[in-house]
DSSP file (Angstrom, degrees, kcal/mol; ACC not computed):
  #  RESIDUE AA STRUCTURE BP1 BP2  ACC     N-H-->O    O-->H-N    N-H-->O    O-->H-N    TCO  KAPPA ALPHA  PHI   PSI    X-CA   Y-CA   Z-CA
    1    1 A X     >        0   0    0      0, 0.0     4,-1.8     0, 0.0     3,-0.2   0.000 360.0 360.0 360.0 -21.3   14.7   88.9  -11.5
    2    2 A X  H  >  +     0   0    0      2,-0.2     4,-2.2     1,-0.2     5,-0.0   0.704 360.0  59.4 -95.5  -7.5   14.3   86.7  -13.8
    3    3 A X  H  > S+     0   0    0      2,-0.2     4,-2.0     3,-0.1    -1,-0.2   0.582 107.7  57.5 -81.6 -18.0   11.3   87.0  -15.7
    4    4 A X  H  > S+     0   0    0      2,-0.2     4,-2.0    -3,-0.2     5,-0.3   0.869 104.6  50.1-100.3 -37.6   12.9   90.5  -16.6
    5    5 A X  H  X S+     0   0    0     -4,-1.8     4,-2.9     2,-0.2     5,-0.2   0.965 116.5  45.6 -22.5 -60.2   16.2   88.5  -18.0
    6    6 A X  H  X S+     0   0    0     -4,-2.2     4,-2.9     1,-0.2     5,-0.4   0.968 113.5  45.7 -55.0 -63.4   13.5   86.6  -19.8
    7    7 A X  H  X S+     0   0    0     -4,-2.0     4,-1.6     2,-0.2     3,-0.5   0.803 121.2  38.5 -42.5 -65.9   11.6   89.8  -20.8
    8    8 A X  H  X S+     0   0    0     -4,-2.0     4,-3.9     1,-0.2    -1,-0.2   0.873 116.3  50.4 -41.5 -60.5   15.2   91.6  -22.0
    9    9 A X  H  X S+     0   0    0     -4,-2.9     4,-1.0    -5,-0.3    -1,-0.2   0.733 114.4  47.8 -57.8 -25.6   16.6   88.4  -23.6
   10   10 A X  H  X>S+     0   0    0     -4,-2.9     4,-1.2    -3,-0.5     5,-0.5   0.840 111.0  53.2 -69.6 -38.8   12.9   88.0  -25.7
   11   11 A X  H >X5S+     0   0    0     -4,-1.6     4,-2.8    -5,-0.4     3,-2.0   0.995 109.6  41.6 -83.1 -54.7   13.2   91.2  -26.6
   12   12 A X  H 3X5S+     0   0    0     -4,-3.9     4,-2.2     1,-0.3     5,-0.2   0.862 114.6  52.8 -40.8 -37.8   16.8   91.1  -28.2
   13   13 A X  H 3X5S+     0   0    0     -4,-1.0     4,-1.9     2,-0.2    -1,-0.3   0.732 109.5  45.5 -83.3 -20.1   16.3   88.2  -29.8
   14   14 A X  H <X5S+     0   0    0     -3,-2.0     4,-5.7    -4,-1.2     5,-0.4   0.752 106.3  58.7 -86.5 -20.7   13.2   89.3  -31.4
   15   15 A X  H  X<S+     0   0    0     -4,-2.8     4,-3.3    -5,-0.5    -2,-0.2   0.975 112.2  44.3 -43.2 -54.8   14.9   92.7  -32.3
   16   16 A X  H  X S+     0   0    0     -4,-2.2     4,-1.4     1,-0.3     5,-0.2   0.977 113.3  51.8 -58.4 -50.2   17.7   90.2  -34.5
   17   17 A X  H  X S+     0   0    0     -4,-1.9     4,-1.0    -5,-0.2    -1,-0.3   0.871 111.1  40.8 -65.8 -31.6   15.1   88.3  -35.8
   18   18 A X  H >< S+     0   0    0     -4,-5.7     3,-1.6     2,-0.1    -1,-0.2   0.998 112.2  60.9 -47.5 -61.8   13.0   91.1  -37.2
   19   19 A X  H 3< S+     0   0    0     -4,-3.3    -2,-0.2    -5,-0.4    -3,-0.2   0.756 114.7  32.6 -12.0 -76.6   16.5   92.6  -38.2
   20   20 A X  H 3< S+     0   0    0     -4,-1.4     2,-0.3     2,-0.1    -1,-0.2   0.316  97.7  88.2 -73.6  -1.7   17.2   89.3  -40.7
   21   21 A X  S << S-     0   0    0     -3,-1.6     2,-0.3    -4,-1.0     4,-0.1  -0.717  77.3-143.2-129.2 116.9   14.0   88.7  -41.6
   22   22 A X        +     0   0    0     -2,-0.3     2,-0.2     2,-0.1    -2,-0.1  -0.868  63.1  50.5-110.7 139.4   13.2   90.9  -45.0
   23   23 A X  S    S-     0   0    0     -2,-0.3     2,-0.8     2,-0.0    -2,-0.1  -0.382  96.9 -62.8 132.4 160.7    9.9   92.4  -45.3
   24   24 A X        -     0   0    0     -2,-0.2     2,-0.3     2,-0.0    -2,-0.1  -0.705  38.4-178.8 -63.8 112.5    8.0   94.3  -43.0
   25   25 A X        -     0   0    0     -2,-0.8     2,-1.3    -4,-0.1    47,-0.0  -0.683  18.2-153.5-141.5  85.1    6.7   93.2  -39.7
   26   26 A X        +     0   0    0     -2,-0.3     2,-0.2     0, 0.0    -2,-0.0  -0.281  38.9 117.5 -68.5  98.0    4.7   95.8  -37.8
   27   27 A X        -     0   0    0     -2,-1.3     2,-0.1     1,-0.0    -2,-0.1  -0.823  51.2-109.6-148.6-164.2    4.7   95.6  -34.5
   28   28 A X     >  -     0   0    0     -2,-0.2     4,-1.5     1,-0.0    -1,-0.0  -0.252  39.4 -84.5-141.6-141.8    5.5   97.1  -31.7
   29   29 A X  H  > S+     0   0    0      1,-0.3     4,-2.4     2,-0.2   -14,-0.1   0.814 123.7  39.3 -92.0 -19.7    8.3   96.9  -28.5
   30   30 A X  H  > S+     0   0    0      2,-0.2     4,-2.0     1,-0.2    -1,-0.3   0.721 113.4  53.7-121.4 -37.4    6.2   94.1  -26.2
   31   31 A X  H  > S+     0   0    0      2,-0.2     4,-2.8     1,-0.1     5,-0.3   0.816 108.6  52.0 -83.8 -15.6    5.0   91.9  -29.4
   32   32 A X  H  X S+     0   0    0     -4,-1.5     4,-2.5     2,-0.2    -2,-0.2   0.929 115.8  39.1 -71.4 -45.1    9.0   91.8  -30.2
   33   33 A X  H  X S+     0   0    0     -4,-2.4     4,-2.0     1,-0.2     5,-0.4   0.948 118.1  49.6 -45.4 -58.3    9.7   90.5  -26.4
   34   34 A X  H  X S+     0   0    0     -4,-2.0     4,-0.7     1,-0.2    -2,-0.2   0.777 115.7  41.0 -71.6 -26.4    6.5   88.4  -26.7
   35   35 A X  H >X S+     0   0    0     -4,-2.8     4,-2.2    -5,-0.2     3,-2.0   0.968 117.2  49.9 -75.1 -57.5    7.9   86.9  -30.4
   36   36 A X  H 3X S+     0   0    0     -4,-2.5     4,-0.8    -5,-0.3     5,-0.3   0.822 111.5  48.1 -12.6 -66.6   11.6   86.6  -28.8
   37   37 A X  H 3< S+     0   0    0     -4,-2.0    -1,-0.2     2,-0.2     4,-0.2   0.541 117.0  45.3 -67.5 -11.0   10.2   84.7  -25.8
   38   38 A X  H <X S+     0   0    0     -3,-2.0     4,-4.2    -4,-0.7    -2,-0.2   0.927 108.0  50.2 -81.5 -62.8    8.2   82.5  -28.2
   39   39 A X  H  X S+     0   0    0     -4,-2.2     4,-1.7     1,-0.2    28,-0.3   0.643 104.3  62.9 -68.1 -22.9   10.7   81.6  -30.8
   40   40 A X  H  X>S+     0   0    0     -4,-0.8     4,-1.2    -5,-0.4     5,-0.6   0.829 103.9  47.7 -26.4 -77.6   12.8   80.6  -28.0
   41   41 A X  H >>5S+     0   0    0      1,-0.3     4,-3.8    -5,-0.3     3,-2.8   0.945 108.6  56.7 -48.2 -66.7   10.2   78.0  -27.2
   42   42 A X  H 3X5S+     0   0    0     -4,-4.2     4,-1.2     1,-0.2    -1,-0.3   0.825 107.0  45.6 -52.4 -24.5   10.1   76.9  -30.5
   43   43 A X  H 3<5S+     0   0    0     -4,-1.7    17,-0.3     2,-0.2    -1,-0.2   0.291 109.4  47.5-100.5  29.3   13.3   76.2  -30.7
   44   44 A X  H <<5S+     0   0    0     -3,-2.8     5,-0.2    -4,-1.2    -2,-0.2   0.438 117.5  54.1-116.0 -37.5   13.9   74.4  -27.5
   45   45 A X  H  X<S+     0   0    0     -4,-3.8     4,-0.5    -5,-0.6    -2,-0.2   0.775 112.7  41.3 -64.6 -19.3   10.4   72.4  -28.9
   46   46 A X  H >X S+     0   0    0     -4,-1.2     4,-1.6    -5,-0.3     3,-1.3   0.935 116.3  50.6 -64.6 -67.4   11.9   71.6  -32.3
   47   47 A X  H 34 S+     0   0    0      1,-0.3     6,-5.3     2,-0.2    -2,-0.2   0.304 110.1  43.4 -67.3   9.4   15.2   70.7  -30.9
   48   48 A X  H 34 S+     0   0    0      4,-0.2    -1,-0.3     3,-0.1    -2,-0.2   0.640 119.5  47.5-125.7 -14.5   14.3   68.3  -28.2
   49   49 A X  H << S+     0   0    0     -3,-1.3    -2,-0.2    -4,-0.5    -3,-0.1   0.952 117.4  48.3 -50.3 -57.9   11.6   66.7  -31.1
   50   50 A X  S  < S-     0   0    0     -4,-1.6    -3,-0.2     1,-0.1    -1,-0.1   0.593 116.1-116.7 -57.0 -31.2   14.6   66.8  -33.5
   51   51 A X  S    S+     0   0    0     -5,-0.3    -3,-0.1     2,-0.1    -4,-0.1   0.444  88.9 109.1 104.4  -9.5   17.3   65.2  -31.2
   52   52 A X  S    S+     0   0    0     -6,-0.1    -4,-0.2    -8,-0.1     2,-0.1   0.899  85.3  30.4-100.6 -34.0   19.6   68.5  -31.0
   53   53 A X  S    S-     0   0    0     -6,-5.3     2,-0.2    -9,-0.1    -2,-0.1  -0.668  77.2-125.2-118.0-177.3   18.4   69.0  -27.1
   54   54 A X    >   -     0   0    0      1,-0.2     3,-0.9    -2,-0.1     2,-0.1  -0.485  52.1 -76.2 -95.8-179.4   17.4   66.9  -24.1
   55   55 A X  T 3  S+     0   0    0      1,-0.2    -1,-0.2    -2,-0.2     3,-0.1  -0.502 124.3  18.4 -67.6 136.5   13.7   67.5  -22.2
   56   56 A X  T 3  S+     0   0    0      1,-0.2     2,-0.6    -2,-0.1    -1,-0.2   0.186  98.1 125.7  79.3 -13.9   13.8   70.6  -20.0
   57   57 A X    <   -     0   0    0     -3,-0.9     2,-0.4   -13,-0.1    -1,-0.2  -0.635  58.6-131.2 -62.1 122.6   17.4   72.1  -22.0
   58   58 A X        -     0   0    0     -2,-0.6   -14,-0.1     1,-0.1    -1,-0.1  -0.582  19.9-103.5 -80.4 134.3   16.8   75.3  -23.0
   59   59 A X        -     0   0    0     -2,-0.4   -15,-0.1   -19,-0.2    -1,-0.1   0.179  36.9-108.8 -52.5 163.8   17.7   76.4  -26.7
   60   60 A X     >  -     0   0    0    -17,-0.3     4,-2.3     1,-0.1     5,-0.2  -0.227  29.2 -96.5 -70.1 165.6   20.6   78.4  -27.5
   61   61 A X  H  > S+     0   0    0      1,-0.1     4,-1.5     2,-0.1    -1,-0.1   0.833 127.9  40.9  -8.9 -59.0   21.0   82.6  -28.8
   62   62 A X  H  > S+     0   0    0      2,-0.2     4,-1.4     1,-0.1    -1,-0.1   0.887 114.3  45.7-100.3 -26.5   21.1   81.3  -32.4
   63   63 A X  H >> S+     0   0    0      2,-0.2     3,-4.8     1,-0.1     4,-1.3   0.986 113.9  58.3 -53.9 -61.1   18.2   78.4  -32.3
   64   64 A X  H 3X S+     0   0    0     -4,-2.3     4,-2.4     1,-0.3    -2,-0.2   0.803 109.2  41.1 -21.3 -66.5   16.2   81.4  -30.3
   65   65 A X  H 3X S+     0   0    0     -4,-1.5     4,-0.9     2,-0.2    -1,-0.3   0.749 115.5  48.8 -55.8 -34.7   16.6   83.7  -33.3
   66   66 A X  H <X S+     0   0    0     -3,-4.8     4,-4.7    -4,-1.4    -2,-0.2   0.968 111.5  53.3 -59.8 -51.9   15.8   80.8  -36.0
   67   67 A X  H  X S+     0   0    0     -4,-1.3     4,-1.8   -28,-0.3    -2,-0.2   0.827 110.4  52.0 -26.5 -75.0   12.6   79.9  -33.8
   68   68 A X  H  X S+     0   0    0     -4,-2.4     4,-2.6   -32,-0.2    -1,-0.3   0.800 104.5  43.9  11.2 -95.8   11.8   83.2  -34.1
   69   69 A X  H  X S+     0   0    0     -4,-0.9     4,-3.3     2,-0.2    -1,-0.2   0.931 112.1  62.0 -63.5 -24.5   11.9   84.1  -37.8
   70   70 A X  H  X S+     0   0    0     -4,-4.7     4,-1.8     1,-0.2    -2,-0.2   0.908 107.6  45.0 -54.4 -39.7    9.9   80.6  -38.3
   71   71 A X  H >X S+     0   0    0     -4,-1.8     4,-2.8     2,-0.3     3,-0.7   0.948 112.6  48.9 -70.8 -87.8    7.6   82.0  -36.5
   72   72 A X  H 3X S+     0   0    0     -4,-2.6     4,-0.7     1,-0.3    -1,-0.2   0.605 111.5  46.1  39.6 -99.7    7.8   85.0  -38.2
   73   73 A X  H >< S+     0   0    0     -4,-3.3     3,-0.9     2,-0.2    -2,-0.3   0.922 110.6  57.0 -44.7 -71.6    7.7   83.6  -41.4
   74   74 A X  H XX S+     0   0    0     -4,-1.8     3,-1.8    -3,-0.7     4,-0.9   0.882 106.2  55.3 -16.2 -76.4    4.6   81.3  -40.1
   75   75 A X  H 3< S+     0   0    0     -4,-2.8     4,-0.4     1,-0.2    -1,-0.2   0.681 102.4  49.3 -58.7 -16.8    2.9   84.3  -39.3
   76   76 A X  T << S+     0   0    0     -3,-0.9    -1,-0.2    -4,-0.7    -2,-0.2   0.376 107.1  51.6-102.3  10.2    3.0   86.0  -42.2
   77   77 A X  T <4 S+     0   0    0     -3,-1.8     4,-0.2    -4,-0.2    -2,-0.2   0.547 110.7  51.3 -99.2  -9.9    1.7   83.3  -44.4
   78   78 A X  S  < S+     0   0    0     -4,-0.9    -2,-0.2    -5,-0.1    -3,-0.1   0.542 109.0  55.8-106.6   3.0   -1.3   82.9  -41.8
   79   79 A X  S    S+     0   0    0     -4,-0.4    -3,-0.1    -5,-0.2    -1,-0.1   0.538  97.4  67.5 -91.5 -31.3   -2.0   87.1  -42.1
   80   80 A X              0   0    0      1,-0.2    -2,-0.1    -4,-0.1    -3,-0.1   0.707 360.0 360.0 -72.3 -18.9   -2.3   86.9  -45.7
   81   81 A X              0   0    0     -4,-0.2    -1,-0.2     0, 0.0    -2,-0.1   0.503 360.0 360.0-125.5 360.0   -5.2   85.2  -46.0
């Protein structure tokens, strides 16, 4: 049951982050989980580099979402060229 929590919660989170994120980013229901579940990681790996979490805390809703668009972001500077 919980790897479909993961699945749902990846996928919402990637949904926002497309949402706030201006531009175009085609992709499609299962690369949104799989960026959701990602940017999540990155932002429990930023934040415990940074100081904002301890090892093994997982990041919050709104880190998830930043994680996310970095990601995002990331990826469309590494698509362009």
């Amino acid at each position: 049951m919980g790897v479909i929590w993961t699945i749902l919660i990846g996928l919402l989170v990637g949904l926002v982050a497309r949402f706030l994120k201006p531009g175009s980013d085609p992709m499609g229901w299962i690369m949104t989980a799989v960026l959701g579940i990602a940017g999540s990681f990155f932002a429990q790996f930023l934040g415990v580099k940074l100081g904002f979490y301890q090892a093994g805390q997982s990041a919050g809703f709104i880190a998830s979402v930043i994680g996310a668009i970095l990601l995002l972001v990331i990826w469309g500077f590494i698509a362009k060229k």
